[in-house]
N, C-alpha and C positions, 0 to 999 in steps of 0.2 A: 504494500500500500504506500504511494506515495507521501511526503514526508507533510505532515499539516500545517510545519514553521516554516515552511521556504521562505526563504527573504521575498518582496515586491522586487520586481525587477521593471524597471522603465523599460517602455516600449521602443524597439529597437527602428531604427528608419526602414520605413518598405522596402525590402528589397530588391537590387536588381533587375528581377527577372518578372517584378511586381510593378515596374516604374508607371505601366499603361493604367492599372488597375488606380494607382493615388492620382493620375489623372482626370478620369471621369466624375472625381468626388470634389463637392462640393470646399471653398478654402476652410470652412467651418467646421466639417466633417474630418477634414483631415487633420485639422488642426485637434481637432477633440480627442480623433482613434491615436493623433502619434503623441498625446497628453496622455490618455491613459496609462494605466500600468500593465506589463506584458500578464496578459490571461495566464492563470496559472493549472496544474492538473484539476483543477478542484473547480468548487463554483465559486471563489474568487471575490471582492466584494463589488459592490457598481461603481461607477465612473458618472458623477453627478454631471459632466458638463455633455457629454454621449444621450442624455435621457430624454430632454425638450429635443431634440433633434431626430431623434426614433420616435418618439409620442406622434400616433397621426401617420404617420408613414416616412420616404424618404424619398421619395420622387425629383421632390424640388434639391436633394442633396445629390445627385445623381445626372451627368450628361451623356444624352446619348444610350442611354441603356432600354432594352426594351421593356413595356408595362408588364408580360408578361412573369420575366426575371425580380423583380423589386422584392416582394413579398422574401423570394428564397434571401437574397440581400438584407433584407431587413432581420431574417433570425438571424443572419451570422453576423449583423450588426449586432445584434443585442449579447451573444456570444463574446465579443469582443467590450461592451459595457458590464460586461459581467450580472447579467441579468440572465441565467440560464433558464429560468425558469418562463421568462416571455418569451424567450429562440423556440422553447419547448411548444410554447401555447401555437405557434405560427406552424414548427414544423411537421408538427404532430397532423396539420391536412393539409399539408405540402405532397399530392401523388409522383413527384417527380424523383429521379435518383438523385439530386442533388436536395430533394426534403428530405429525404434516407439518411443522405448523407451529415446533413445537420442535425439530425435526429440523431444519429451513432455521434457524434463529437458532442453533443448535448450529452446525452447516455454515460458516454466516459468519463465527461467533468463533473458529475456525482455521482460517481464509482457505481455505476451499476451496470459491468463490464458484460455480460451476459448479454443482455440488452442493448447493448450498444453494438455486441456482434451479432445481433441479431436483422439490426438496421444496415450493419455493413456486407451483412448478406445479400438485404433487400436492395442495394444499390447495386452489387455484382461487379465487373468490372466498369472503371471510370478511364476517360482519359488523363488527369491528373495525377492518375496515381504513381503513373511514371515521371513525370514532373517532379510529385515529391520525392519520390526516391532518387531522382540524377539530384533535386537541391540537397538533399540530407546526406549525400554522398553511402545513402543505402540503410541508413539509421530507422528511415519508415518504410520498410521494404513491404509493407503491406497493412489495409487496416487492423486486419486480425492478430497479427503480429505485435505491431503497435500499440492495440490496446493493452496487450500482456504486458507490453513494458510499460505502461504508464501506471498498471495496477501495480507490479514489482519494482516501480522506481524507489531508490533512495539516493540519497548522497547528490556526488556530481552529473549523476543518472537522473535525477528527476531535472536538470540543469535543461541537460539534451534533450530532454522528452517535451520539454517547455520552448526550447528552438525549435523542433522539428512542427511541433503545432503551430506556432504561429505562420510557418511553411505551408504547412497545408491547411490553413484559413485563407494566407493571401493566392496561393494555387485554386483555390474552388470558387474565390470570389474574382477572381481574375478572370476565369472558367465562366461565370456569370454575367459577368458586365459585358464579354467579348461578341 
């Protein structure tokens, strides 16, 4: 089980291979997601400046993205305010693999690892997944995998496990907005 005192770790700059994705966001939005504190295994606390800006939706935080995609955007926005529990309420009738998808990383961030392979089943193969596996240089080699190490992290292991997520939140929302 993941360590419950992890330090707060500041949120690292979009990376990279993410530079498109902090493009279409709003300066307000971005400014908010790279003020928060990097999401931890767990559910983390909220990010008061992230809340008025998810409340109502995210449309207007948002260019260029289609109406269809927002809603999935919007839970893995609230994933990132640390609010798992609203990404839950949105992804929970999300039909799409990418609702699965936020469903299973919801699932994980309170340790209810069963559950969240069971969502990582319902999504099956993704194109991101290889994504995060070339960024993580093989560390997320797969969801199912993955979860196990975020249940069995401790030490400088729950470090990693907290870099490779925030990988594969900017890989599925990058996946999203595209």
């Amino acid at each position: 089980m993941p360590d419950s005192e992890t330090q707060v770790r500041p949120m690292p700059a979009f990376s990279e291979f993410a530079q498109s994705l902090a493009d279409v966001l709003s300066s307000e939005l971005r400014s908010a997601i790279e003020s928060a504190p990097l999401p931890p295994l767990d559910e983390g606390t909220r990010h008061p400046p992230l809340m008025p800006l998810l409340t109502g939706g995210i449309g207007d935080h948002l260019t260029d993205v289609r109406p269809a995609r927002q809603m999935e955007i919007l839970s893995g926005m609230w994933l990132v305010a640390g609010d798992i529990h609203q990404s839950h309420s949105i992804s929970q009738d999300l039909p799409s693999k990418e609702g699965s998808f936020l469903h299973g990383i919801m699932h994980r961030r309170e340790h209810d690892f069963g559950n969240s392979k069971y969502w990582f089943r319902r999504v099956g193969s993704h194109p991101v997944f290889e994504q995060i596996r070339s960024e993580t240089d093989g560390h997320y080699s797969d969801p199912f995998d993955f979860v196990d190490q975020c249940q069995q992290a401790s030490g400088a292991e729950v470090d990693a496990c907290i870099d490779s997520q925030w990988v594969e939140w900017q890989a599925l929302m990058l996946f999203l907005v595209g």
